[in-house]
Z-matrix of the N, CA and C atoms (Angstrom, degrees):
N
C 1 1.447
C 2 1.509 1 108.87
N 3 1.234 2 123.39 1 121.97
C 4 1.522 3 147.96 2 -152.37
C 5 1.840 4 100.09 3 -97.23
N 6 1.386 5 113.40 4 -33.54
C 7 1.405 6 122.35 5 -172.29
C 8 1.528 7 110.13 6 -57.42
N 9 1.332 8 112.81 7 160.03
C 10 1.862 9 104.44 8 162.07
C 11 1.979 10 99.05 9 69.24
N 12 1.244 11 108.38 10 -37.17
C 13 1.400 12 77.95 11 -156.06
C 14 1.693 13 123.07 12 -97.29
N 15 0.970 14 123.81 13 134.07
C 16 1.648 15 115.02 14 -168.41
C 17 1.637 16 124.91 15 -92.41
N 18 0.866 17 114.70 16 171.65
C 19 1.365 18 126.02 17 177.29
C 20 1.400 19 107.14 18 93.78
N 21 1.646 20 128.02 19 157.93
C 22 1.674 21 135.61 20 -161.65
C 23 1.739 22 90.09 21 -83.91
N 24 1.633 23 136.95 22 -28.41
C 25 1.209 24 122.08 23 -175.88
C 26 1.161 25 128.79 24 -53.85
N 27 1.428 26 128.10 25 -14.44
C 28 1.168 27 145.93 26 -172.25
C 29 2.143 28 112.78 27 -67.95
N 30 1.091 29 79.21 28 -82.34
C 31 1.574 30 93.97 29 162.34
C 32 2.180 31 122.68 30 -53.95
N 33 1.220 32 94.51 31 -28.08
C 34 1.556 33 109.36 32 179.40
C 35 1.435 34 122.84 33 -57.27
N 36 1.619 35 93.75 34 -51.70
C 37 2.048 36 79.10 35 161.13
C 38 1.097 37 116.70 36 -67.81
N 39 1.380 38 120.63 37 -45.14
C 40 2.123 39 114.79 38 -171.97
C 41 1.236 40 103.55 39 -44.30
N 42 1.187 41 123.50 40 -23.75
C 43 1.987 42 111.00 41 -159.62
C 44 1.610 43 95.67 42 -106.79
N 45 1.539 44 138.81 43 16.41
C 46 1.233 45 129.49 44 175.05
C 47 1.517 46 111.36 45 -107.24
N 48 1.252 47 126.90 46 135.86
C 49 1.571 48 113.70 47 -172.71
C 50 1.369 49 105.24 48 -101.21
N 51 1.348 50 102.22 49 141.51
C 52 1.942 51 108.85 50 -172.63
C 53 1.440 52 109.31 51 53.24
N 54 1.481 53 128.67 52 19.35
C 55 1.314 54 128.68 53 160.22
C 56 1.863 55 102.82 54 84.32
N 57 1.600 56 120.68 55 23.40
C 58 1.445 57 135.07 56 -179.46
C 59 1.146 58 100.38 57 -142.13
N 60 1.541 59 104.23 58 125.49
C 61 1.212 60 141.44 59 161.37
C 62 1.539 61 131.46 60 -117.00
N 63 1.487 62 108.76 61 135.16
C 64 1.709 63 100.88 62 -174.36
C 65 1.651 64 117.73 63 -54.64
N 66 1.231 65 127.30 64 3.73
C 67 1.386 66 136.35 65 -164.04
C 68 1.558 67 89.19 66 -103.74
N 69 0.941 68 111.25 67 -43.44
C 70 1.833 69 101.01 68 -175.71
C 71 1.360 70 115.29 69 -104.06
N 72 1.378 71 114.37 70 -20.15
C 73 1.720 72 124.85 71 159.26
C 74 1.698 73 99.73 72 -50.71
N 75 1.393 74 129.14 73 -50.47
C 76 1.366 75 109.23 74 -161.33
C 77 1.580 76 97.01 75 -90.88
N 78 1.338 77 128.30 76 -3.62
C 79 1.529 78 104.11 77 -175.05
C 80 1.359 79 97.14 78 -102.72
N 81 1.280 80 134.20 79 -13.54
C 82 1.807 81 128.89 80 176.98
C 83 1.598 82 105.32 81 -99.92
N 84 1.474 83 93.91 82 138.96
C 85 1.541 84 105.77 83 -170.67
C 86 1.478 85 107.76 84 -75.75
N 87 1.760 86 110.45 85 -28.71
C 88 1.341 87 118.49 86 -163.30
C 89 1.628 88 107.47 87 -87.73
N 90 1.796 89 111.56 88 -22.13
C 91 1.389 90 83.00 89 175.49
C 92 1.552 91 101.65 90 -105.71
N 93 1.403 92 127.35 91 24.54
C 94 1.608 93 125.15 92 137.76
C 95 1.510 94 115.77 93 -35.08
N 96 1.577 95 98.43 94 -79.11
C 97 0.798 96 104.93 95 -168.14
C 98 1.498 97 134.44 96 -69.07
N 99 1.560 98 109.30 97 -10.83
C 100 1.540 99 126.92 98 160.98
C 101 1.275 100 102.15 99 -59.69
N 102 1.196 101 121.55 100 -66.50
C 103 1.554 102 133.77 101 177.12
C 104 1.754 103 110.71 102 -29.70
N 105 1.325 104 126.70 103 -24.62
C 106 1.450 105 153.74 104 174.12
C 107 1.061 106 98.71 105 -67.58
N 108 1.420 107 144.49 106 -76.18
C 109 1.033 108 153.34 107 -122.18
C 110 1.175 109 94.94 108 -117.88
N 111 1.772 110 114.76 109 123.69
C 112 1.826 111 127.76 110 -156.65
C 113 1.556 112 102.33 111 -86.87
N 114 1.686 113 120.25 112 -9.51
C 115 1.397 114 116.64 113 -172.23
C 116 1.165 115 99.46 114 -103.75
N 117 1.478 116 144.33 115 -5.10
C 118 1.546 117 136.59 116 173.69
C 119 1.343 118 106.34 117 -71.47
N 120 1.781 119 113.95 118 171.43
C 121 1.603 120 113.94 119 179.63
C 122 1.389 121 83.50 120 -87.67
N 123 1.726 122 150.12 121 -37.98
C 124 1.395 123 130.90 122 -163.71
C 125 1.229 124 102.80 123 -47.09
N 126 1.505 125 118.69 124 -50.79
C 127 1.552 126 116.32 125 -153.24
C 128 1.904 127 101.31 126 -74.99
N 129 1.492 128 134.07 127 -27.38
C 130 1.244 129 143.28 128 179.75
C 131 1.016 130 100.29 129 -74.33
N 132 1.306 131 134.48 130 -20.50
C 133 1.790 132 140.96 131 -166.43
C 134 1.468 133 93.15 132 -106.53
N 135 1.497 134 127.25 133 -42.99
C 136 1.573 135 107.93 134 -171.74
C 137 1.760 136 102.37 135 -79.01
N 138 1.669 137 104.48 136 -40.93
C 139 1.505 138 90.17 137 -175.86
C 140 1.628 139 114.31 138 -54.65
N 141 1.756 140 126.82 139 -26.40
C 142 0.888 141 142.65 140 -160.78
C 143 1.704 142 101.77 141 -62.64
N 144 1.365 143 116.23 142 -47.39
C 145 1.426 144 143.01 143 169.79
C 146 1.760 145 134.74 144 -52.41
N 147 1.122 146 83.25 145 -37.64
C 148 1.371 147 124.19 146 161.70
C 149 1.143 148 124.30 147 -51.70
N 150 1.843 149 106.52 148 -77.14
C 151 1.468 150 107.89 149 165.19
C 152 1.477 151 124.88 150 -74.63
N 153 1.098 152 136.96 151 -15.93
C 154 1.711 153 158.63 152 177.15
C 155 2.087 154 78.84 153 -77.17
N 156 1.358 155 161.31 154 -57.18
C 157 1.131 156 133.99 155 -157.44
C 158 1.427 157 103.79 156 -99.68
N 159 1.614 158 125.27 157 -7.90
C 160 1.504 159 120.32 158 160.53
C 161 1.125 160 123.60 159 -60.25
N 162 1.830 161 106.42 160 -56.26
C 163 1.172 162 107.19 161 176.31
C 164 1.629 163 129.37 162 -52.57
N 165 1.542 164 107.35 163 -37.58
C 166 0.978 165 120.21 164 -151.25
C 167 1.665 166 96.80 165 -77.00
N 168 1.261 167 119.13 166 -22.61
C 169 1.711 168 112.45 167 -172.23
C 170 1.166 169 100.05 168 -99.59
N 171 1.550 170 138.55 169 3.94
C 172 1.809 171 113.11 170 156.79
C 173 1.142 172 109.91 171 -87.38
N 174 1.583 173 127.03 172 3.66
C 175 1.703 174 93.20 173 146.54
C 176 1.633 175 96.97 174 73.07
N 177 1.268 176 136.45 175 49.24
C 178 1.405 177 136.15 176 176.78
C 179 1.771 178 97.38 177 -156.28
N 180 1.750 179 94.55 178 134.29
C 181 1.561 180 103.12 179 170.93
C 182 1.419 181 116.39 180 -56.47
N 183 1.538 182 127.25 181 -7.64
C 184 1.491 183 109.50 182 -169.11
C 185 1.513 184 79.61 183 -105.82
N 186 0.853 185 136.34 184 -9.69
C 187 1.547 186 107.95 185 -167.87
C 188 2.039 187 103.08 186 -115.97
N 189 1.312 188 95.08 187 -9.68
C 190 1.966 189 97.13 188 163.25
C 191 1.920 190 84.93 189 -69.80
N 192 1.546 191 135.43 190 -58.67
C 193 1.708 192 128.38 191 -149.74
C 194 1.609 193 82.09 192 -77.73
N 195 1.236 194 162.29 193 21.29
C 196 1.215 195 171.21 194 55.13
C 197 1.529 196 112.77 195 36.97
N 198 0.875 197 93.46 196 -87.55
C 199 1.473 198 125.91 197 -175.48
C 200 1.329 199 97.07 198 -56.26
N 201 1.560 200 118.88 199 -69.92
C 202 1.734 201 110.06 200 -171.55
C 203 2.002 202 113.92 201 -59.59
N 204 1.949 203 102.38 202 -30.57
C 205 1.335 204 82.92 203 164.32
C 206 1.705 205 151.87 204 -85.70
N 207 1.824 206 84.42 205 -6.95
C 208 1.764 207 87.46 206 151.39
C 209 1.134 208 121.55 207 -95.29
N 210 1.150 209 122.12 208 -2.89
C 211 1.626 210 103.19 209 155.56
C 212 1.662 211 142.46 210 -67.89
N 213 1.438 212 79.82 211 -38.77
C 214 1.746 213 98.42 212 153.37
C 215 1.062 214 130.26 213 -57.96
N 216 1.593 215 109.82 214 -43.29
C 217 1.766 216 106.57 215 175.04
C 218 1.244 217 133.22 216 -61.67
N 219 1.850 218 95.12 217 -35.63
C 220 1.813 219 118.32 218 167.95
C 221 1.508 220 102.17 219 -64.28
N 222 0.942 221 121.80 220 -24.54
C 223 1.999 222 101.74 221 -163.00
C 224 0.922 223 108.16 222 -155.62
N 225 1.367 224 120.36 223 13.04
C 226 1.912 225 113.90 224 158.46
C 227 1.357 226 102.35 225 -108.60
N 228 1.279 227 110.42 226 -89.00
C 229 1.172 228 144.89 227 -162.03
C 230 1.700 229 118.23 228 -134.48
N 231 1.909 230 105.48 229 146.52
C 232 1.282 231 83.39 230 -176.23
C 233 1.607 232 108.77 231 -86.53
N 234 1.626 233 113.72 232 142.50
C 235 1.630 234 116.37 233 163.61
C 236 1.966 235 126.37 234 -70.03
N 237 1.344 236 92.11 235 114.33
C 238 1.690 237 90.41 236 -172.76
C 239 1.471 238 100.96 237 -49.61
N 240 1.737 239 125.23 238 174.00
C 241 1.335 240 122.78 239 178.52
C 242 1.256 241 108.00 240 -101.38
């Protein structure tokens, strides 16, 4: 329950995917270097990030229904092509 309670930590994990964020990716050396390595979830989570902030800055309706369908594929269900 989200109500009553204060401070920005609250909401701060919900908005990080797989628990990595570029804010703590650049201050830890180790999940740099996870982020390196193509078989870790950092590096599937940064490429994941990656494409979710491409899409997200052209600013076009096919590529916002883009965005919601790789998100779905990562963490619901997979989307047929």
């Amino acid at each position: 329950r989200l109500e009553g309670q204060q401070g920005g930590g609250v909401l701060e994990g919900l908005t990080q995917l797989d628990g990595w964020s570029p804010e703590e990716a650049a201050g830890s050396p180790w999940l740099q270097l996870a982020a390196r390595l193509p078989f870790t979830t950092a590096a599937k989570t940064q490429q994941l990030w990656t494409t979710l902030q491409d899409l997200w800055s052209r600013h076009t309706s096919d590529d916002l229904l883009f965005v919601v369908l790789v998100l779905i594929n990562q963490y619901v269900m997979p989307v047929k092509q």
